[in-house]
N, CA, C and O atoms as a DFTB+ gen file, in Angstrom:
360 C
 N C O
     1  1     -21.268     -25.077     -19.286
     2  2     -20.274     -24.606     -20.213
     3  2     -19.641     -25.808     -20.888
     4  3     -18.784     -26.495     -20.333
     5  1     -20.094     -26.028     -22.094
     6  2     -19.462     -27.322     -22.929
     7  2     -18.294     -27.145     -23.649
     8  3     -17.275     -27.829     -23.555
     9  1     -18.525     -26.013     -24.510
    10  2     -17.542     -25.834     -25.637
    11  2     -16.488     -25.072     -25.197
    12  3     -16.446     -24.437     -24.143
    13  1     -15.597     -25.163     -26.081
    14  2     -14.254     -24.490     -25.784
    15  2     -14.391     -22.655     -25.823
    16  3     -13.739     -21.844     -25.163
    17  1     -15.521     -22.391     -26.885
    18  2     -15.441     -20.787     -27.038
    19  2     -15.958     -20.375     -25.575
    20  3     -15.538     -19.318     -25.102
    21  1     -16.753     -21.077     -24.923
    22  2     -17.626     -20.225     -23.824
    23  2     -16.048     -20.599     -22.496
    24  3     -16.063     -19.867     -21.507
    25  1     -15.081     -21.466     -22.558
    26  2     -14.351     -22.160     -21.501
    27  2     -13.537     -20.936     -21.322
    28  3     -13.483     -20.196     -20.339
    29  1     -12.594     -20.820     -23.032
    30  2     -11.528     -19.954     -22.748
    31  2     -11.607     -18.764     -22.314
    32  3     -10.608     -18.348     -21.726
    33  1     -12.629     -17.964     -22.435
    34  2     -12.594     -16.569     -21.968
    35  2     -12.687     -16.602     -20.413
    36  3     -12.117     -15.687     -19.819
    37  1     -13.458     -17.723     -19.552
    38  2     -13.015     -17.708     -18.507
    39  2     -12.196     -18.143     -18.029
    40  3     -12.113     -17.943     -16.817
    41  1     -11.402     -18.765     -18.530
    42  2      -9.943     -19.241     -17.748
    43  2      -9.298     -18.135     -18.522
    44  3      -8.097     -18.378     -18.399
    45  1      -9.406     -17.191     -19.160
    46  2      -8.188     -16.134     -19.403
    47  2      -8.391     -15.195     -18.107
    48  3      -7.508     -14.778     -17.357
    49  1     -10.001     -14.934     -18.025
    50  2     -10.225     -13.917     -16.977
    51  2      -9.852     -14.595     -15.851
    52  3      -9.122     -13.795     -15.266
    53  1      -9.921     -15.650     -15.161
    54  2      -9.806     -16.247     -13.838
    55  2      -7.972     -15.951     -13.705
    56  3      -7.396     -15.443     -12.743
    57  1      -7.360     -16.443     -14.973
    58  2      -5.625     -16.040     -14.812
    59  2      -5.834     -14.861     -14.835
    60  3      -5.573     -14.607     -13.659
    61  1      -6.238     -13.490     -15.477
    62  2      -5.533     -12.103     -15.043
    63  2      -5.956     -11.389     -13.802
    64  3      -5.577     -10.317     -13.332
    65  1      -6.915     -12.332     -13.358
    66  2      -7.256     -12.268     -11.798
    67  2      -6.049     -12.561     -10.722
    68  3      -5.452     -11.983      -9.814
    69  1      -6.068     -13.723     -11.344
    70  2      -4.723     -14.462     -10.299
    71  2      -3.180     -13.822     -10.405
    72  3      -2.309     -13.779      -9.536
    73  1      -3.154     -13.281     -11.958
    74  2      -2.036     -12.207     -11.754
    75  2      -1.995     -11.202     -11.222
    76  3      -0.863     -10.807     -10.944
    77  1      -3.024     -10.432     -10.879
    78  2      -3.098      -9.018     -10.088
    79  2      -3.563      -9.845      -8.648
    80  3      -4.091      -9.117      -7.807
    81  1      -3.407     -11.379      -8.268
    82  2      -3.624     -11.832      -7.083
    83  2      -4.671     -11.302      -6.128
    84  3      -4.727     -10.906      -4.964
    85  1      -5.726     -11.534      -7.489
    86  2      -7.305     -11.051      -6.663
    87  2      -7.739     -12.837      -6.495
    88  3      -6.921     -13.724      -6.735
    89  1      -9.180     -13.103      -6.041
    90  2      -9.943     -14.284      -6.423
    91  2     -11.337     -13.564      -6.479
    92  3     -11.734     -12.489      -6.029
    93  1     -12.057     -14.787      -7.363
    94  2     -13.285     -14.344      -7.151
    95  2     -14.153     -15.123      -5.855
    96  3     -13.521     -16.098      -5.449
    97  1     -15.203     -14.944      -5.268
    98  2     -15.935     -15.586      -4.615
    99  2     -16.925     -15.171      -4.109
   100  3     -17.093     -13.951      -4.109
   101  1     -18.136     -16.232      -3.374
   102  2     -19.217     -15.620      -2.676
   103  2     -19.479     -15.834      -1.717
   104  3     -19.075     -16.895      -1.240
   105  1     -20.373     -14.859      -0.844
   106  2     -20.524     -15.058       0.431
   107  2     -22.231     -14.979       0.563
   108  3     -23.113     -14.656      -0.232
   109  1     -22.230     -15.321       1.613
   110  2     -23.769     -15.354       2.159
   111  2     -24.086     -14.173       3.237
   112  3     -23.518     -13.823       4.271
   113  1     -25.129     -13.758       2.611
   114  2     -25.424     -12.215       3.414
   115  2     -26.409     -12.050       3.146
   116  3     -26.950     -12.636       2.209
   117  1     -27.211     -10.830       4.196
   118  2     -28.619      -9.849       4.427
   119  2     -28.550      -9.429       2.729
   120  3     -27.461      -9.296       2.171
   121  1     -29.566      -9.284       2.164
   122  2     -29.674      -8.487       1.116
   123  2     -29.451      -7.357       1.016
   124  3     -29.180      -6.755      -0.023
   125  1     -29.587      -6.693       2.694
   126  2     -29.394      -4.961       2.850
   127  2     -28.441      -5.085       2.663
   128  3     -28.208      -4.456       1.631
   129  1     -27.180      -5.757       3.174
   130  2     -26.093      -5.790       3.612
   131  2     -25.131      -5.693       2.186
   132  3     -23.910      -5.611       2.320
   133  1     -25.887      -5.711       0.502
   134  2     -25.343      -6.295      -0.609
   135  2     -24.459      -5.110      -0.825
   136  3     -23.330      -5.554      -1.031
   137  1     -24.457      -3.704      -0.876
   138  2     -23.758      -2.534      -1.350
   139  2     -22.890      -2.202      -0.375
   140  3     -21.920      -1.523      -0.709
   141  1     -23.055      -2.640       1.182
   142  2     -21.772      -2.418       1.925
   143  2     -20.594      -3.440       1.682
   144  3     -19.424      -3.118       1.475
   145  1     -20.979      -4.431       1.727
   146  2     -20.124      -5.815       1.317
   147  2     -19.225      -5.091      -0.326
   148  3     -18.067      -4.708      -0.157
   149  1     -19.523      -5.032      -1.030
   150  2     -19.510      -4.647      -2.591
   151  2     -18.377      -3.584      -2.175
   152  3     -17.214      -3.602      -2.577
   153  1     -18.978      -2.606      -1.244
   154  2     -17.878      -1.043      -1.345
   155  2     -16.770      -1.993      -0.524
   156  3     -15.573      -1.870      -0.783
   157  1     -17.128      -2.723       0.243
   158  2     -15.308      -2.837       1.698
   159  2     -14.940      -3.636       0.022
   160  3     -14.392      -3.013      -0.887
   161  1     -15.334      -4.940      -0.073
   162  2     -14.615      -5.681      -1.218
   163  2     -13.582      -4.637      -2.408
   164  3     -12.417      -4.891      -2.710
   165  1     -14.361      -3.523      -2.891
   166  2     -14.188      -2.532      -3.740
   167  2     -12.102      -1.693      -2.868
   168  3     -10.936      -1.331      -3.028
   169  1     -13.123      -1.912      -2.130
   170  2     -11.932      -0.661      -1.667
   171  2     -10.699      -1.163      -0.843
   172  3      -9.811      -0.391      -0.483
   173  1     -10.697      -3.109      -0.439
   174  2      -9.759      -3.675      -0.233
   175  2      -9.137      -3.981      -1.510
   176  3      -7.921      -4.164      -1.460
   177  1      -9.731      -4.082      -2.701
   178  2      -9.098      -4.660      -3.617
   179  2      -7.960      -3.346      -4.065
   180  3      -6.845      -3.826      -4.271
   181  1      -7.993      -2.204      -4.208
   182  2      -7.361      -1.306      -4.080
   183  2      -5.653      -1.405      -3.696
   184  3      -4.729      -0.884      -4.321
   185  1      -5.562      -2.491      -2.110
   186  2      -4.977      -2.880      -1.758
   187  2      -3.913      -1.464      -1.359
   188  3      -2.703      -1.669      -1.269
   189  1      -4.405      -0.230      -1.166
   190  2      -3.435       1.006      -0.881
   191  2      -3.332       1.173       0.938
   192  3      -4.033       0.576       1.755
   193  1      -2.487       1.944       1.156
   194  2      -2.478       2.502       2.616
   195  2      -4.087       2.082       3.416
   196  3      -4.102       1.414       4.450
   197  1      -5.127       2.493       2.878
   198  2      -6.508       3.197       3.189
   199  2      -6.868       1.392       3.175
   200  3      -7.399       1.008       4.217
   201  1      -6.712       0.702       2.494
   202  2      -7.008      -0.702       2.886
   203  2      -5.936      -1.417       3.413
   204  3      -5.908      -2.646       3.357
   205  1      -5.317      -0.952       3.767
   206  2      -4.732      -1.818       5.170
   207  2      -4.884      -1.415       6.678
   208  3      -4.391      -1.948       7.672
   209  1      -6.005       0.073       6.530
   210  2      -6.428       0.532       7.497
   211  2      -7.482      -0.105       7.752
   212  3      -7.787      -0.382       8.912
   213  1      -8.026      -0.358       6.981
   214  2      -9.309      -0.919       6.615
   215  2      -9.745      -2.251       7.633
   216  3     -10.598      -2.463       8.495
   217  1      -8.430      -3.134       6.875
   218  2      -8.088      -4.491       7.318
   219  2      -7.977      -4.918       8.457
   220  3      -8.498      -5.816       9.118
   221  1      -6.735      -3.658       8.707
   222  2      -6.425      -4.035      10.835
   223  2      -7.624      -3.123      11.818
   224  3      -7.606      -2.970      13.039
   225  1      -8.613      -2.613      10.840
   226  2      -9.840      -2.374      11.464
   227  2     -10.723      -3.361      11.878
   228  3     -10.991      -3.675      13.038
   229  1     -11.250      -3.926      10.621
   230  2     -11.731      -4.959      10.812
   231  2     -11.627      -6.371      11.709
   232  3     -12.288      -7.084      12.464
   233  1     -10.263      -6.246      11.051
   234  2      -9.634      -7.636      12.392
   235  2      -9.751      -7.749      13.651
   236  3      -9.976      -8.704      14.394
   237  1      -9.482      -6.106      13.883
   238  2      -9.296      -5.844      15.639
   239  2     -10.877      -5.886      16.136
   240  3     -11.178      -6.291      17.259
   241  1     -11.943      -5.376      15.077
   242  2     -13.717      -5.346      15.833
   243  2     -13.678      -6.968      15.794
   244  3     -13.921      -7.653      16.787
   245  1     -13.304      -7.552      14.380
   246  2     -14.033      -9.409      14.624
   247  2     -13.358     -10.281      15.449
   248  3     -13.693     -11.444      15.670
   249  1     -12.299      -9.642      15.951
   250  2     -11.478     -10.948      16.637
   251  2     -12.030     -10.824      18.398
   252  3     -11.740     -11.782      19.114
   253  1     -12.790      -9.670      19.013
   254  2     -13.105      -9.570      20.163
   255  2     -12.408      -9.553      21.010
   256  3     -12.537     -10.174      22.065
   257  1     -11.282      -8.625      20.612
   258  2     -10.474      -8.291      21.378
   259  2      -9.677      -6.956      21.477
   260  3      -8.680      -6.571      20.866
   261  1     -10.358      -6.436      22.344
   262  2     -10.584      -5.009      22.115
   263  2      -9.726      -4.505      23.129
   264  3      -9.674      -5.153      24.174
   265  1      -9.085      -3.535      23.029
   266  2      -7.805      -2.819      23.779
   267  2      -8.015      -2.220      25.113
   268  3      -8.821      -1.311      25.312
   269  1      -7.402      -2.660      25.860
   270  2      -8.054      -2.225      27.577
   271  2      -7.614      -0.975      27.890
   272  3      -6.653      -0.409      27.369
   273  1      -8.503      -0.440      28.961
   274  2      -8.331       1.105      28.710
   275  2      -7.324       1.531      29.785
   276  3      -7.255       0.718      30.707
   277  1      -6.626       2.467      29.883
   278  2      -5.997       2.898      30.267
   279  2      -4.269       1.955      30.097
   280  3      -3.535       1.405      30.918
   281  1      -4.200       2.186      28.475
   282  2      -3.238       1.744      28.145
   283  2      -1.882       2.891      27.748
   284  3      -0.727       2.752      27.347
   285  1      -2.929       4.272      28.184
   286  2      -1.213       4.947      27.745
   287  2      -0.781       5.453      29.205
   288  3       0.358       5.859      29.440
   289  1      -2.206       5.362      30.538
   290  2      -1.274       5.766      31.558
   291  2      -0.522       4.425      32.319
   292  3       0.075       4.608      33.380
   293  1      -0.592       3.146      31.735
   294  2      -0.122       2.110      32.528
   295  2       1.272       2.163      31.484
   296  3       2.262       1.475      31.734
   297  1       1.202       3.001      30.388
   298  2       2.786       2.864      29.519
   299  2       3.378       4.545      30.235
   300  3       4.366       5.007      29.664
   301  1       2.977       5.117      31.038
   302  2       3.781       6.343      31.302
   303  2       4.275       5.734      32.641
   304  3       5.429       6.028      32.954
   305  1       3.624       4.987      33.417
   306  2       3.958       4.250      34.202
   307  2       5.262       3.273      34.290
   308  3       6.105       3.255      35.187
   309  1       5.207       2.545      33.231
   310  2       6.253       2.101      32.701
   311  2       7.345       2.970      32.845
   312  3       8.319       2.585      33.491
   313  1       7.322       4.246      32.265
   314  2       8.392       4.801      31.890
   315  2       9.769       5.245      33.005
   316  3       9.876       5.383      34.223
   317  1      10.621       5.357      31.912
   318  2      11.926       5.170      33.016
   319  2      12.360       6.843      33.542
   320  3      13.432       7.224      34.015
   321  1      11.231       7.556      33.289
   322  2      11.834       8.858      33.771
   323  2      10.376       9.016      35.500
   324  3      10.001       9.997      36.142
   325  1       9.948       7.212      35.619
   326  2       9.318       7.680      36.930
   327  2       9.801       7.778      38.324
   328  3      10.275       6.802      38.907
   329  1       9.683       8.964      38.872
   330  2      10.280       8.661      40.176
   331  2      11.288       9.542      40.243
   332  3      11.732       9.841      41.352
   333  1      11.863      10.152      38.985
   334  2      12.772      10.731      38.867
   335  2      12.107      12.930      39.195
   336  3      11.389      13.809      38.717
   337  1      12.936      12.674      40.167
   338  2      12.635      14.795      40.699
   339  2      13.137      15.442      39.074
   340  3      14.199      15.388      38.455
   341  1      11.852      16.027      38.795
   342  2      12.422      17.269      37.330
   343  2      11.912      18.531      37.710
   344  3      10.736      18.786      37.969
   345  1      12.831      19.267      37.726
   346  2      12.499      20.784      38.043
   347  2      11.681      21.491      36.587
   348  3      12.444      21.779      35.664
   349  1      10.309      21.740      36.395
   350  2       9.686      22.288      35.219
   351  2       9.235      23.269      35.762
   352  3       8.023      23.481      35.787
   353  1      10.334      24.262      36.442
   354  2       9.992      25.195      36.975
   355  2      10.348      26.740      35.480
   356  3      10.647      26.327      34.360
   357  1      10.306      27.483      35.584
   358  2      10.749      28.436      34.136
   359  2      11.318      30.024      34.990
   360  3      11.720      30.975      34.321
């Protein structure tokens, strides 16, 4: 890219990128892999509810650290009504 006509249109597009605080970039991937990559990219850029589900999805499978089980009877356990006599009689 030498001249100024071919420069400016991409530095206008690269700024209204950076104003809606997208970037562009590339990654290295399976070729199969090209239309799944494309839709998550697609549908984070969105940036709604549904991609921030998305996000703390993702994070929680790549970071390998995955939630140990029996985490709601070790939180009832916790709880401060244990031990305590309740009549749930009717």
């Amino acid at each position: 890219m030498g001249n100024t006509s071919q420069k400016r249109p991409l530095k206008d597009y690269r700024r209204r990128l950076g104003a809606r605080r997208m970037a562009r970039f590339s990654v290295l991937g399976l070729n199969t892999d090209r239309e799944l990559i494309r839709s998550v990219a697609r549908r984070l850029s969105e940036n709604d509810l549904e991609a921030t589900r998305i996000r703390a999805t993702m994070r929680r499978a790549l970071s390998g650290n995955h939630p140990k089980r029996g985490g709601i009877l070790n939180a009832l356990r916790r709880s401060p009504l244990v031990g305590v006599d309740l009549d749930l009689s009717r």
